[in-house]
C-alpha positions as CSV (number, residue, x, y, z in Angstrom):
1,X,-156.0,-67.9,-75.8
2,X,-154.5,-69.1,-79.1
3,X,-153.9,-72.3,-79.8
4,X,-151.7,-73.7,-82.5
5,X,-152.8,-76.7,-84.0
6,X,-150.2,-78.7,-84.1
7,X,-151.8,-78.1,-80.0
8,X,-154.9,-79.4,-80.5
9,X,-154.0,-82.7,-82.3
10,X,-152.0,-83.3,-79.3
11,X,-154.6,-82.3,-77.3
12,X,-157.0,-84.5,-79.3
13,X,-154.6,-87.9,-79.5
14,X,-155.3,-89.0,-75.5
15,X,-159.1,-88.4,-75.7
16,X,-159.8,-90.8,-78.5
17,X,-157.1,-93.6,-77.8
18,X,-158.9,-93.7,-74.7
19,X,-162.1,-94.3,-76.3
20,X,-162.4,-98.4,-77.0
21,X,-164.7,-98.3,-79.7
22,X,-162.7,-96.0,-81.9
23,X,-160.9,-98.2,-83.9
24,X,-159.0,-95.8,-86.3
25,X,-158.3,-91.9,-86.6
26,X,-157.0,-90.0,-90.3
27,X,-156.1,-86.7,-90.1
28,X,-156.7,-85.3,-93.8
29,X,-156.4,-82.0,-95.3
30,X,-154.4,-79.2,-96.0
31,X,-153.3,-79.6,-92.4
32,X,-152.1,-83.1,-93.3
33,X,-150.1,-82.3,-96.3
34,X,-148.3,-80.0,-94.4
35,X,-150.3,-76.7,-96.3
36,X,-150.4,-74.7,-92.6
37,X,-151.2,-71.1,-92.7
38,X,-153.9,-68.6,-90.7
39,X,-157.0,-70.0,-92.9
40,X,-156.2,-73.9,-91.9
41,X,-158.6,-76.0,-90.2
42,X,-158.3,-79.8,-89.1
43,X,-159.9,-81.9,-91.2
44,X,-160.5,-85.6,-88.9
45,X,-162.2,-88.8,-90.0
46,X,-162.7,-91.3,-87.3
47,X,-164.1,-95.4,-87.4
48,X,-165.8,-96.1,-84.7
49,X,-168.2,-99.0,-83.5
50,X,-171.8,-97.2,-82.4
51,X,-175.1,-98.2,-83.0
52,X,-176.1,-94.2,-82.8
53,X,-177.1,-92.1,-85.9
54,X,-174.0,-90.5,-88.3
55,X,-175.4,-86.8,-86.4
56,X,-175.6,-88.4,-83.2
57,X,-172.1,-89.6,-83.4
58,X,-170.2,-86.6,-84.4
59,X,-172.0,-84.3,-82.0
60,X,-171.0,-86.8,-79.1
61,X,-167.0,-86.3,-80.3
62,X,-167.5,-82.6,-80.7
63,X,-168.6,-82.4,-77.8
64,X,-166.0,-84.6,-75.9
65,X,-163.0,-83.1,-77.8
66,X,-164.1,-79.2,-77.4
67,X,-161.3,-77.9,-79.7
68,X,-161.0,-74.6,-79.8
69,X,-160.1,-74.3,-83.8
70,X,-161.8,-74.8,-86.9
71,X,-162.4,-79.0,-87.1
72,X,-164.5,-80.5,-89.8
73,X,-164.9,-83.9,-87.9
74,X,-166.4,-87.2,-90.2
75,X,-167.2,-90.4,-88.1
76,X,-168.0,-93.3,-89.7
77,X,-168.5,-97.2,-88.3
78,X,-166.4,-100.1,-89.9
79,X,-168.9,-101.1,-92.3
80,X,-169.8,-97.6,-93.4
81,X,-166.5,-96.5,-94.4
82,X,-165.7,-99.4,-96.8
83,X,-169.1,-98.1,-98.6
């Protein structure tokens, strides 16, 4: 199956508003300025309180959100991303 992304960030939107300690999501990229062809990817950074390890925290989203397009995910805490 093929999904568009315009799909997936859709798809993605319920899954981390439901999540408490994420306290802010940016969808960057070419994908963000609208630059949307076959090659495109999502680019997402997402704030969020955890005490777990920068690895340890993306692989627990990747896992959660199971996308089924290119992602390149970045998760930060509140005090890291103002580093």
């Amino acid at each position: 199956m093929t999904y568009a992304l315009a799909e997936v960030v859709e798809r993605i939107k319920p899954i981390l508003s439901r999540k408490p300690e994420v306290e802010l999501v940016v969808l960057f990229g070419s994908y963000a300025k609208g630059r949307r062809d076959l090659l495109t990817d999502l680019d997402v950074l997402v704030v969020m309180s955890s005490d777990k390890p920068f690895v340890e925290r993306i692989a627990e989203l990747y896992r959660e959100l199971h996308v089924p397009v290119d992602m390149d995910l970045v998760c930060y805490t509140p005090g890291s991303s103002r580093t």
